[in-house]
C-alpha positions as CSV (number, residue, x, y, z in Angstrom):
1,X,-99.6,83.7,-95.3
2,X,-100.3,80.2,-96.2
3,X,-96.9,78.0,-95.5
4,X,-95.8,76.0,-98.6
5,X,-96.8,71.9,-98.7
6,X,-94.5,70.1,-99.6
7,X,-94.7,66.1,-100.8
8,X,-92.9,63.2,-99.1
9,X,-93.6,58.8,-100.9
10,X,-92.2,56.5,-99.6
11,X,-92.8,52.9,-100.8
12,X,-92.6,49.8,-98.7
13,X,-93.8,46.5,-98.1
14,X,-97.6,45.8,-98.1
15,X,-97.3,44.1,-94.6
16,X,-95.5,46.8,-93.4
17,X,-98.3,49.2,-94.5
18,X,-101.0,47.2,-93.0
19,X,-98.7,47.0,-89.6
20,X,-98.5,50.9,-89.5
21,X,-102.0,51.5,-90.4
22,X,-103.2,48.9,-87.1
23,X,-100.9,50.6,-85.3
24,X,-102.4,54.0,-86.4
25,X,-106.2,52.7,-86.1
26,X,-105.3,51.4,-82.5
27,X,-103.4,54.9,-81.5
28,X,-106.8,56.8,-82.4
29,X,-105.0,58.4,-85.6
30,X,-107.4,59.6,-88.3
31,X,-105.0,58.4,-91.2
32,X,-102.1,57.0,-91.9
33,X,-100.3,59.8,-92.8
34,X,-101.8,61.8,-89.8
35,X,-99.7,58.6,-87.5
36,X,-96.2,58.9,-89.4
37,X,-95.9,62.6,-89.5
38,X,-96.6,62.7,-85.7
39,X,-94.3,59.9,-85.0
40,X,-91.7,61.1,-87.3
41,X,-92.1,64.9,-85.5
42,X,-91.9,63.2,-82.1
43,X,-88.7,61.0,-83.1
44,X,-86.9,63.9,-85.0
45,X,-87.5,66.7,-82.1
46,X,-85.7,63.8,-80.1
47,X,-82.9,63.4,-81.7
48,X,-82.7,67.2,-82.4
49,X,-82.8,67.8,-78.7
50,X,-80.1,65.3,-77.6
51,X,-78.2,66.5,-80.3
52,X,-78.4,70.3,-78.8
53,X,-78.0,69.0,-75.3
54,X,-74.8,67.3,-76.0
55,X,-73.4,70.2,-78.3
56,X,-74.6,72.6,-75.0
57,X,-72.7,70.3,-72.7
58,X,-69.6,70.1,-74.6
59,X,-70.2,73.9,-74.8
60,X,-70.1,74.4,-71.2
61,X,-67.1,72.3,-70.9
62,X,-64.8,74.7,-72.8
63,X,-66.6,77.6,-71.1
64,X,-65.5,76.2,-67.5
65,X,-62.0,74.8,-68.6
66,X,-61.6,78.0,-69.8
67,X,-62.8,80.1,-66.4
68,X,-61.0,77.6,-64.5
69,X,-57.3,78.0,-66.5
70,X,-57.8,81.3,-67.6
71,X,-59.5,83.0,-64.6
72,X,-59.8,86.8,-64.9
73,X,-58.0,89.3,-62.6
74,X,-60.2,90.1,-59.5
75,X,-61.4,93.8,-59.0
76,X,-60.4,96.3,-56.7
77,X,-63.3,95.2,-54.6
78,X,-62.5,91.6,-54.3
79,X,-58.6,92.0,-53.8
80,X,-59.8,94.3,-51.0
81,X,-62.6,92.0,-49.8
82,X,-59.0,89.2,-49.9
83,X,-56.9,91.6,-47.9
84,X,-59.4,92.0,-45.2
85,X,-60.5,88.8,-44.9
86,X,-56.8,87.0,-44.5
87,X,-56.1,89.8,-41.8
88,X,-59.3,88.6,-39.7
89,X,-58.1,85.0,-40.3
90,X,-54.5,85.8,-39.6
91,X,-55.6,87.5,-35.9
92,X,-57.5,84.2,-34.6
């Protein structure tokens, strides 16, 4: 299945266009166009992943404050593992 096209103009200054295009010739770009959607890709998945990184952190904040107020009940196993543990300590 062929994925749909779809158009993006943009107008700008004449100097500006000639800038980007040298810029584009001296990258090794074929075409303009070929220079702005890669750069445009590059800048957007950068922004995109900071974005996610900072949502993820803040994320992970609530998930630890959470743990950290909120901690579950230990098992059996772990109460038991406790217990015999602060007897060892208690007999040194």
């Amino acid at each position: 299945m062929e994925p749909s096209i779809a158009r993006f103009d943009t107008r700008l200054p004449k100097e500006q266009k000639e800038f980007f295009e040298y810029a584009a010739n001296l990258g090794g770009y074929r075409t303009l166009t070929e220079f702005v959607i890669v750069s445009v890709q590059s800048k957007a998945d950068e922004i995109i992943e900071k974005h996610r990184s900072i949502v993820s952190s803040k994320r992970d904040q609530e998930i630890f404050f959470d743990a950290i107020m909120t901690p579950p009940t230990p098992s059996e196993k772990l109460a038991s593992a406790a217990k015999k543990y602060n007897k060892l300590v208690k007999q040194k």
